[in-house]
C-alpha positions in Angstrom: -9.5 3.6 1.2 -8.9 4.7 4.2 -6.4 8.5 5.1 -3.8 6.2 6.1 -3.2 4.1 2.7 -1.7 7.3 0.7 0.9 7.4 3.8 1.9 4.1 2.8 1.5 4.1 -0.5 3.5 6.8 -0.8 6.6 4.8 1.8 6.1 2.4 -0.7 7.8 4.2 -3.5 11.2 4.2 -1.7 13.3 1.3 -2.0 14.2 0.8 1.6 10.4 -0.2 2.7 8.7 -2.9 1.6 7.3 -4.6 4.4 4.7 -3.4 7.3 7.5 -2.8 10.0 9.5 -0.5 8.0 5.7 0.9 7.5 5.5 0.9 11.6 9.2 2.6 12.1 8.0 5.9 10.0 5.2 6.2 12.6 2.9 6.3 9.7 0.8 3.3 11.9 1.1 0.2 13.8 3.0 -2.4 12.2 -0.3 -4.8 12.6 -2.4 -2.1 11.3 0.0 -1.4 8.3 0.0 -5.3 7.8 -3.6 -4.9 7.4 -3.8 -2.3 5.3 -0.9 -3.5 3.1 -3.4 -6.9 2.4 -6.2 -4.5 1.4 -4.4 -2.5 -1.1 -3.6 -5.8 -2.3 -6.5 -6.6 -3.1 -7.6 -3.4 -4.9 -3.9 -3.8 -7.1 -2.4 -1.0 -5.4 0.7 -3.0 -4.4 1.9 -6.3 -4.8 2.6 -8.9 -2.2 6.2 -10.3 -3.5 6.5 -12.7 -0.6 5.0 -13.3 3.1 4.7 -9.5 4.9 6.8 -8.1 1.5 5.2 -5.5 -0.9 5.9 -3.5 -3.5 4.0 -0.8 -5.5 2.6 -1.4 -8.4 1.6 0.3 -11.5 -2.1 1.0 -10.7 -0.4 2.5 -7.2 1.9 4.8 -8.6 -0.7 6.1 -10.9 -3.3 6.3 -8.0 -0.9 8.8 -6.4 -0.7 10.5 -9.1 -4.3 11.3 -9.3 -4.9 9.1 -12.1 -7.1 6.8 -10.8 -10.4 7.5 -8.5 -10.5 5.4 -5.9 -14.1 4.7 -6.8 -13.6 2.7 -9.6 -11.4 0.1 -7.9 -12.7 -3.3 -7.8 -11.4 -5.8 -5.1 -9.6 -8.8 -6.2 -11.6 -12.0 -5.4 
């Protein structure tokens, strides 16, 4: 995890962003940065990749905002 992915996490709640530009336009990070990012959290659950550069939150991110989950426990995808 890295200080950045709560930023985004957090964009990701609203319905109006969902991909790594809109990420980019709230000057959270570079659009190829949040790209990146957005892949990682991926693969830790954290969102869900609904179609090529489209993600949404999922579950296991909302409740990792919520301090429910320590980000030490995640296990990457394979």
């Amino acid at each position: 995890m890295t200080p950045v992915d709560d930023d985004i996490l957090e964009l990701m709640r609203s319905d109006d962003i969902f991909t790594p530009d809109h990420i980019a336009e709230e000057d959270v990070c570079r659009a190829p940065d949040a790209a990146y990012r957005c892949r990682e959290l991926t693969k830790y659950g954290l969102l869900e990749k609904l179609a090529m550069g489209m993600y949404d939150i999922t579950d296991l991110g909302e409740q990792f905002l919520e301090g429910d989950v320590d980000p030490s426990e995640l296990e990457p995808d394979e």
